[in-house]
C-alpha positions as CSV (number, residue, x, y, z in Angstrom):
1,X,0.0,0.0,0.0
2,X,2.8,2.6,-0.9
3,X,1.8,6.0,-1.2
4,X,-1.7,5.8,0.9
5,X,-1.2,8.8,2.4
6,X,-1.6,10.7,-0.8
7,X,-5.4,10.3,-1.3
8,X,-5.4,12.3,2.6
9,X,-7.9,15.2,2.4
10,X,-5.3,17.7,2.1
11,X,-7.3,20.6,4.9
12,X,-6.7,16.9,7.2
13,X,-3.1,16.7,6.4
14,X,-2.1,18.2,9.7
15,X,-4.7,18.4,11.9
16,X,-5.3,15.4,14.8
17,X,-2.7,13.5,17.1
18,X,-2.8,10.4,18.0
19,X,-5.0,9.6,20.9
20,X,-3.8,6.1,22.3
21,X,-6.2,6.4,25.2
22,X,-9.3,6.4,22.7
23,X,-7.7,3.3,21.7
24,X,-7.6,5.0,17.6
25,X,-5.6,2.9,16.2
26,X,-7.1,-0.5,16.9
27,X,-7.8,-1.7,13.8
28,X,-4.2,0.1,12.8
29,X,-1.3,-2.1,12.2
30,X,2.2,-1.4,13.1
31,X,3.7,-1.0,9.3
32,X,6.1,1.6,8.2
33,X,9.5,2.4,8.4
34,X,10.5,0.8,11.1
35,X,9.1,-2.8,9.6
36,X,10.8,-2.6,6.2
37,X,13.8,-3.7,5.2
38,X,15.3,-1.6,2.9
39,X,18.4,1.2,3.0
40,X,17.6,3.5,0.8
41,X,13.9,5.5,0.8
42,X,12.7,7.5,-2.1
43,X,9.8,9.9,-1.5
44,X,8.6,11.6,-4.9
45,X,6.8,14.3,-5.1
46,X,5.9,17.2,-8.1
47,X,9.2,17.5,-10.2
48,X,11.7,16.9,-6.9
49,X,13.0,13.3,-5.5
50,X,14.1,13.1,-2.0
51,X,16.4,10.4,-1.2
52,X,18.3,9.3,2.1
53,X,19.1,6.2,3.8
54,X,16.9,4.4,6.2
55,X,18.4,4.1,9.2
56,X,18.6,8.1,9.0
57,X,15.2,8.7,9.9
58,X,14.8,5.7,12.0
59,X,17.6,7.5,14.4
60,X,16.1,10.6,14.3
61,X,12.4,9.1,15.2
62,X,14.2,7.3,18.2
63,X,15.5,10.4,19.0
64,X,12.8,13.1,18.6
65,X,9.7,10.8,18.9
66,X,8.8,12.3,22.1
67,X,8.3,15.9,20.5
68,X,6.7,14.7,17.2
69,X,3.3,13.7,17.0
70,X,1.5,11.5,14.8
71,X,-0.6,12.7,12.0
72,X,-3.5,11.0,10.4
73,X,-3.6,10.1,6.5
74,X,-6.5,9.2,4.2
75,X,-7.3,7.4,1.2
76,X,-10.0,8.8,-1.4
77,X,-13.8,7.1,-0.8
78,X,-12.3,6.8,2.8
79,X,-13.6,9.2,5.6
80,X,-11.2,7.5,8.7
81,X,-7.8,7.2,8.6
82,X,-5.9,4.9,6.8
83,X,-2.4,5.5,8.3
84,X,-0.2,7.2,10.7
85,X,3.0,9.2,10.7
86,X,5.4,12.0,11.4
87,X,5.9,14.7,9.2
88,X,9.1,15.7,9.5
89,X,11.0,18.9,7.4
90,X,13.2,16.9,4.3
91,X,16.6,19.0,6.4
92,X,16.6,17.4,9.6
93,X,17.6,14.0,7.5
94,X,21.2,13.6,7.5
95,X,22.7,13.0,4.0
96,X,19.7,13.6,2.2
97,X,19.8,14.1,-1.6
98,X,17.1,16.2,-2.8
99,X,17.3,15.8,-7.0
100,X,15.1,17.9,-8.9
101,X,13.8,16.1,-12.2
102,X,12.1,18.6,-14.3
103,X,12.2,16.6,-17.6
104,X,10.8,13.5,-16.4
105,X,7.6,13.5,-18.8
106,X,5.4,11.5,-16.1
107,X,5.0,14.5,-13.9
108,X,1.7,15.7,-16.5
109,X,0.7,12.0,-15.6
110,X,-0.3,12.8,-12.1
111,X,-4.1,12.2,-11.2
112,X,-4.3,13.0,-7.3
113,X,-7.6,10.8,-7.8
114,X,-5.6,7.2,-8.5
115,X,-5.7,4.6,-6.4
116,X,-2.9,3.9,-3.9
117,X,-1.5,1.1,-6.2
118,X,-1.4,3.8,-9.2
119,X,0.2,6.6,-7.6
120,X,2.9,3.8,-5.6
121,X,3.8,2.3,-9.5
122,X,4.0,6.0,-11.0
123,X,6.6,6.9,-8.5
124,X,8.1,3.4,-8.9
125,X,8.7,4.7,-12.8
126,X,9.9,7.5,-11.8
127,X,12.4,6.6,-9.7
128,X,13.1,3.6,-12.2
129,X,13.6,6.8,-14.8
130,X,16.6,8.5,-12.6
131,X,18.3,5.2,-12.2
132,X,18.7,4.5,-16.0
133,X,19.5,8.4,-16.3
134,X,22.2,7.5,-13.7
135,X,21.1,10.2,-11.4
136,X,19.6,8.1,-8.8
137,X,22.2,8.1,-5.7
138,X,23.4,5.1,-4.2
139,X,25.6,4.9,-0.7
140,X,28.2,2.2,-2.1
141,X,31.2,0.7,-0.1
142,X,34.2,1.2,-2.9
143,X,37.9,-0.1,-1.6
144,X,41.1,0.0,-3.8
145,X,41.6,-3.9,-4.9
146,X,44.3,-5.5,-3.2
147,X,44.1,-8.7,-4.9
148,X,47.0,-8.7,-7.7
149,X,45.7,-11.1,-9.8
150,X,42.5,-9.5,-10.4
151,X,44.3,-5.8,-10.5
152,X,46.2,-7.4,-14.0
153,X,42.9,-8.4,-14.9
154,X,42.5,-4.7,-15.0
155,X,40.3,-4.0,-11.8
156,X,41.4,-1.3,-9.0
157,X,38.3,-0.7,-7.3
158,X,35.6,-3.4,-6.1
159,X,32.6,-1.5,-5.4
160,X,30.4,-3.6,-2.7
161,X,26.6,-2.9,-3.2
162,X,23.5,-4.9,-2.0
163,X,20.9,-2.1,-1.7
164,X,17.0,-2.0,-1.0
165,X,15.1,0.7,-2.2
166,X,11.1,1.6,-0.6
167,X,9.5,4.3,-2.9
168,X,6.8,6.3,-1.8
169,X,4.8,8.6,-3.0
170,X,4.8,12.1,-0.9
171,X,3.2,14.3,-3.6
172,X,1.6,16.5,-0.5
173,X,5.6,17.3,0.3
174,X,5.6,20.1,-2.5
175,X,3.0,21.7,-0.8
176,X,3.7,21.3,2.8
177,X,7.4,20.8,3.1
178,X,7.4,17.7,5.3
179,X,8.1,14.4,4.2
180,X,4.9,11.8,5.6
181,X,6.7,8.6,7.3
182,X,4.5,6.1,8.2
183,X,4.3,4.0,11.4
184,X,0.7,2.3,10.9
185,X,-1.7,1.3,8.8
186,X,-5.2,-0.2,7.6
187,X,-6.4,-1.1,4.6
188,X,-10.3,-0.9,4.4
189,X,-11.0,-1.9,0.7
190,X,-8.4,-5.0,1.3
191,X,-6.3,-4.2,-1.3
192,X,-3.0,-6.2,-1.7
């Protein structure tokens, strides 16, 4: 269910805190960043990629969870929430990468009425697009090869790479600024 949060009512985007004494997020399940397993996240939004490891924002939850609240999300046809998150401002992230991609022609795509399963595969391509372009950043481990007979063979660095990549959809971060991570979820319409 990547992207959910992107069929929110926007005037809802930032209004409500979680309220665990009115037990609100029983029929919520525990799924967000802290459940997947990738290293690299990659939240698209209109013409602008933002891009940082994982384990970034995890640390900086852990740290700052206290004086962050969590924020409702919706999905159209929906009228209760469908997830919950931080917002949090893209600079707080350490190493982000924010790449602008002004000629990527899927940005005149964009319906803010698809489904959650549309708008997660259109930010898929996109970030798909940037990666064949070359311009999608990767945090590599690259050491100087010390192995002689595979130096004659004409190689001097080994680059080590086994990366994971969650896309999300954040189209709502143009206009407000903060990047949604989700913590929990429901899916009423039982989609896959």
């Amino acid at each position: 269910m990547d992207g959910m949060y992107l069929g929110m009512k926007f005037d809802n985007y930032i209004q409500g805190t979680l309220d665990f004494s009115n037990n609100e997020i029983n029929d919520l399940t525990k799924y967000g960043i802290f459940e997947e397993k990738s290293n690299i996240r990659a939240h698209v939004t209109h013409q602008k990629v933002y891009v940082f490891k994982t384990i970034e924002v995890i640390k900086y939850l852990n740290n700052k969870s206290d004086e962050l609240n969590l924020v409702p999300a919706y999905q159209p046809n929906y009228d209760e929430p469908t997830a919950y998150g931080y917002l949090i401002k893209p600079d707080v992230i350490n190493d982000i990468r924010q790449l602008r991609f002004v000629s990527w022609s899927g940005w005149k795509e964009f319906d803010d009425k698809w489904s959650t399963t549309e708008k997660g595969n259109w930010a898929v391509k996109c970030i798909t697009e940037l990666i064949i372009k070359g311009r999608f950043p990767f945090w590599i481990e690259a050491k100087r090869n010390n192995n002689i007979t595979i130096d004659i063979e004409g190689t001097d660095i080994l680059i080590v790479m086994d990366q994971r990549i969650q896309v999300k959809c954040d189209y709502p971060a143009y206009r407000t600024g903060n990047l949604f991570i989700q913590t929990y979820e429901k899916n009423p319409f039982k989609l896959q």
